[in-house]
C-alpha positions in Angstrom: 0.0 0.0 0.0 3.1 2.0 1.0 4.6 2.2 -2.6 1.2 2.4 -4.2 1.0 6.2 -2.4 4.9 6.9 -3.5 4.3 6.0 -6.6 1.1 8.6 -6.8 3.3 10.5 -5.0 5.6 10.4 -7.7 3.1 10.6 -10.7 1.7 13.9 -8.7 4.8 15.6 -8.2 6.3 14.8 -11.8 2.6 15.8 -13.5 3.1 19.5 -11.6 6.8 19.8 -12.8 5.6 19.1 -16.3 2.4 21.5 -15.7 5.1 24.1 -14.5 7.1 23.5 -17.9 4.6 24.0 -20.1 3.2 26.6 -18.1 6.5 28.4 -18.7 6.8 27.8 -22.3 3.1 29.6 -22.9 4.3 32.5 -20.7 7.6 33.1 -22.8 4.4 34.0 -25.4 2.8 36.4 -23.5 -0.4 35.5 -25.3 -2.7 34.4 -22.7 -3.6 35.2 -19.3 -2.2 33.6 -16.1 -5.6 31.2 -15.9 -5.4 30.2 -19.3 -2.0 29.0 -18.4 -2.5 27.1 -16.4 -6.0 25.3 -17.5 -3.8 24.8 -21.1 -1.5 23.4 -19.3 -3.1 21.0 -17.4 -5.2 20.3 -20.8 -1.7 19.0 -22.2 -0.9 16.7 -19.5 -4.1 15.3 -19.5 -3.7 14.3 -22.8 -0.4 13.2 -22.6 -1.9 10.5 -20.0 -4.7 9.8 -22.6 -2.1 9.1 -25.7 0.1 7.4 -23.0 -2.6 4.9 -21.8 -4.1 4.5 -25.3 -0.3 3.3 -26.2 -0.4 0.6 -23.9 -4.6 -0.3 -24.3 -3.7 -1.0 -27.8 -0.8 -3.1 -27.2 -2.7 -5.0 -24.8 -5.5 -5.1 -27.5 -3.2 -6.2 -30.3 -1.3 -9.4 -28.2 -4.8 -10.5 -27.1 -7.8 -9.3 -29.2 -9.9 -11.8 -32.0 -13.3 -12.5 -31.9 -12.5 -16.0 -31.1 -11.9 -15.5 -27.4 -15.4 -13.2 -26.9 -16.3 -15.8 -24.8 -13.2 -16.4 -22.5 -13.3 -12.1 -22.2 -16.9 -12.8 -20.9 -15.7 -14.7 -18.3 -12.3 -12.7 -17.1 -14.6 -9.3 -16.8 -16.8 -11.7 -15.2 -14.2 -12.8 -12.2 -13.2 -8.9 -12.4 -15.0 -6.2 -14.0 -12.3 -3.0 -13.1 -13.0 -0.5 -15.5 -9.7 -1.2 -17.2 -10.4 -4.3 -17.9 -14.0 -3.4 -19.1 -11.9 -0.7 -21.5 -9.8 -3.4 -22.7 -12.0 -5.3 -23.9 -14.2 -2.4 -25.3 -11.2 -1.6 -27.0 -10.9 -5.7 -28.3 -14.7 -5.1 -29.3 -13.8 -2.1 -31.5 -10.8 -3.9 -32.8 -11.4 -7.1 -33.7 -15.5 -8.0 -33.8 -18.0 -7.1 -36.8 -20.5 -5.3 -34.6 -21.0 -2.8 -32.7 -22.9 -4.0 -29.3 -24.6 -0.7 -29.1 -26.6 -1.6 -25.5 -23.4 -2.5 -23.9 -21.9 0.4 -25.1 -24.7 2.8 -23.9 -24.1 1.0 -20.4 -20.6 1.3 -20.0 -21.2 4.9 -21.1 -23.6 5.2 -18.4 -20.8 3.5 -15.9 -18.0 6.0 -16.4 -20.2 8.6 -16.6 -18.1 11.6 -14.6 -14.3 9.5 -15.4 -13.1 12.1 -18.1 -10.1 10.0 -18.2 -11.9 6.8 -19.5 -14.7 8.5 -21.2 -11.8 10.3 -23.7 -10.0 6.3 -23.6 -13.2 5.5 -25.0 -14.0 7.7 -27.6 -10.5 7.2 -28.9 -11.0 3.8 -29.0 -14.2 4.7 -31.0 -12.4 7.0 -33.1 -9.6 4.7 -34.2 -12.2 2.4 -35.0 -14.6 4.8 -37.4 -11.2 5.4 -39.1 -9.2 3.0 -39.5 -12.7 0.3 -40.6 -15.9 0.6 -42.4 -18.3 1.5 -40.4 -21.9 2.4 -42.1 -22.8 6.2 -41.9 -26.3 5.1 -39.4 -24.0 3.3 -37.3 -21.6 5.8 -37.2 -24.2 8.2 -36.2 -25.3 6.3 -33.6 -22.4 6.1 -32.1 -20.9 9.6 -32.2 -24.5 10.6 -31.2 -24.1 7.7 -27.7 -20.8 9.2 -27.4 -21.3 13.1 -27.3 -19.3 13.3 -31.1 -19.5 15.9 -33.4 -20.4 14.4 -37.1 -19.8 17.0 -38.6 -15.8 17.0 -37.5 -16.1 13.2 -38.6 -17.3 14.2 -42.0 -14.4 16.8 -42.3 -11.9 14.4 -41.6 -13.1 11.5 -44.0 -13.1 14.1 -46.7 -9.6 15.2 -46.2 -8.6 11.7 -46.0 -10.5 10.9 -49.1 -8.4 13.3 -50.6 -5.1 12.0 -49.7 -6.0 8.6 -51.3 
């Protein structure tokens, strides 16, 4: 339990110093006022832990995800159902099976409701998978809609990357 806290310790201590880096960096600007600072500061490091966490959810995802085991995920999240496991295997779901289990989805949704961190784990799973795999445009309405994302930025970015091809 001990070296659990120092190592939150740690994490809280080296998240300021980074907070306090980029804080500085903004201020050699001069563009923005002292509590835009530090809120866009904070806004950085939270998405360095979101690109940081996404790193290792789809490394997890990629040693371990097929369909095939759907039913041996059931039963791990069964035995224990910690949200990162649960975020695992949405991110296995996204990854790897043809559907979409809408229902689930809306639950989970529901379950994290308030956990930025794992709601933004989430949508980037989401993300990756509108992008990188055909998903229908009702589906993908559906689930930008369960997820709070805007279409239209969806749209944008098919169409640039349309272009590129």
């Amino acid at each position: 339990m001990i070296h659990g806290s120092r190592r939150s310790i740690f994490i809280r201590i080296k998240s300021d110093k980074f907070v306090e880096e980029i804080r500085e960096i903004i201020k050699e600007k001069d563009t923005h006022k002292k509590k835009d600072i530090e809120k866009a500061s904070r806004r950085i490091v939270f998405s360095f832990y979101n690109m940081f966490a996404m790193f290792f959810i789809n490394r997890i995802t990629g040693a371990v995800g097929t369909e095939k085991l759907s039913e041996t995920y059931k039963s791990i999240l069964s035995e224990d159902s910690m949200v990162s496991m649960k975020l695992i295997d949405w991110s296995i779901k996204l990854d790897y099976f043809h559907t979409i289990p809408f229902q689930d989805m809306e639950k989970f949704k529901k379950e994290i409701s308030g956990n930025y961190f794992v709601s933004d784990l989430l949508t980037l799973a989401v993300l990756k998978r509108i992008h990188l795999f055909h998903v229908n445009y009702r589906n993908k309405q559906k689930i930008c809609s369960l997820l709070g994302i805007k279409m239209e930025t969806q749209r944008l970015i098919e169409g640039k990357s349309s272009d590129k091809r």
